[in-house]
C-alpha positions, 0 to 999 in steps of 0.5 A, spaced: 525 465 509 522 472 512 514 473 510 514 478 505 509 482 509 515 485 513 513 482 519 519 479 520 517 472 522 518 466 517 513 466 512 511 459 514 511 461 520 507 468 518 503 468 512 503 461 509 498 458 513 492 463 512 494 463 504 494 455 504 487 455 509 491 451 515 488 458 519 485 465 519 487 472 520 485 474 527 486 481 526 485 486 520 493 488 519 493 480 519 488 479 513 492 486 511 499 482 511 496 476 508 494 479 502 499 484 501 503 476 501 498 473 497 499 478 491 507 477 492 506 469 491 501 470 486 495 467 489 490 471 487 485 466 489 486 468 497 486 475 495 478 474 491 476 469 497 478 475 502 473 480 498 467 481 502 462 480 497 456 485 500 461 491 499 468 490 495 468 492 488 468 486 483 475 484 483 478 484 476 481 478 477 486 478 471 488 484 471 490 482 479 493 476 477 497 480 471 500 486 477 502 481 481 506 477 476 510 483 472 512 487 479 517 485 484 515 486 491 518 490 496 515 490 502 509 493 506 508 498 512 502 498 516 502 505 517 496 505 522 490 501 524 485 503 528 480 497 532 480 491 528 483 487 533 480 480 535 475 482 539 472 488 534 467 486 528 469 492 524 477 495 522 480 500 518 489 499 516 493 504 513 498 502 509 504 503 504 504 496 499 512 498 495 513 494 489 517 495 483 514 494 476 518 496 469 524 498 474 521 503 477 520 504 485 512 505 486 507 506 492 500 503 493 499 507 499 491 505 502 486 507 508 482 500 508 476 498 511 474 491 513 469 487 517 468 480 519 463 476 518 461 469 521 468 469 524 473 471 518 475 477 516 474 480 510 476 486 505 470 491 504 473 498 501 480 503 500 481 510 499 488 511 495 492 516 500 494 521 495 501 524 496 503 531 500 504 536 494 510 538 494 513 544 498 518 550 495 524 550 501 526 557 499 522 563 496 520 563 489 524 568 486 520 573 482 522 574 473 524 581 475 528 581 481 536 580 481 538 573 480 540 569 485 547 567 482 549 574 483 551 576 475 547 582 476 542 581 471 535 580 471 532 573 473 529 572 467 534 574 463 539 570 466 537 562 469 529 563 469 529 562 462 
């Protein structure tokens, strides 16, 4: 089976070691992979472990556990990554994380920072990257010009009701 992290490897392969404690990220997109899987597998004990426990926000482990249960995932894009590498003590992963909850498609799209301590990579902080506003491809249509369609009425008197 390929890992739930996009990564295209097996998952035994993949991310299965870090959520069973048989190895550790070595980079911050493999910590970031790692716990995107743990959410798809509902190993919300790998997630609140990888937390760094001087800056994270108190995880509410119930919650957690419930999004992870009631949502279908559908895969996770490493939108970029800057330092974070094995030999770095600090990393920052964008990410796009697609799940699907009640039937509908969503995007948890984060910018997130993490550190290593000791050795070991943890998760410190995110900043949820808000979608770009939606742009009008054609020029607004004034309520008092001619209306498009071509009726010879008034904008407002014909589709801009």
């Amino acid at each position: 089976m390929t890992c739930y992290c996009g990564s295209e490897r097996p998952y035994e392969e993949c991310c299965s070691p870090f959520l069973h404690g048989e190895a550790k990220p070595d980079t911050a997109e493999a910590l970031m992979r790692a716990r995107y899987t743990a959410y798809a597998v509902q190993n919300i004990d790998y997630v609140a472990a990888t937390n760094d426990p001087d800056t994270a926000d108190p995880m509410d482990r119930e919650s957690a556990a419930k999004w992870s249960r009631d949502s279908e995932w559908d895969g996770l894009d490493i939108v970029a990554t800057a330092k974070g590498g094995p030999d770095d003590d600090e990393g920052e992963v964008e990410f796009i994380a697609h799940y699907t909850i009640n039937g509908q498609g969503m995007e948890h799209h984060e910018r997130a920072t993490f550190r290593r301590i000791d050795g070991d990579w943890f998760y410190m902080d995110g900043t949820m990257i808000k979608p770009k506003p939606a742009r009008r491809e054609s020029p607004k249509i004034g309520r008092n010009e001619p209306c498009p369609c071509g009726s010879g009425k008034k904008y407002k008197k014909c589709h801009g009701r």
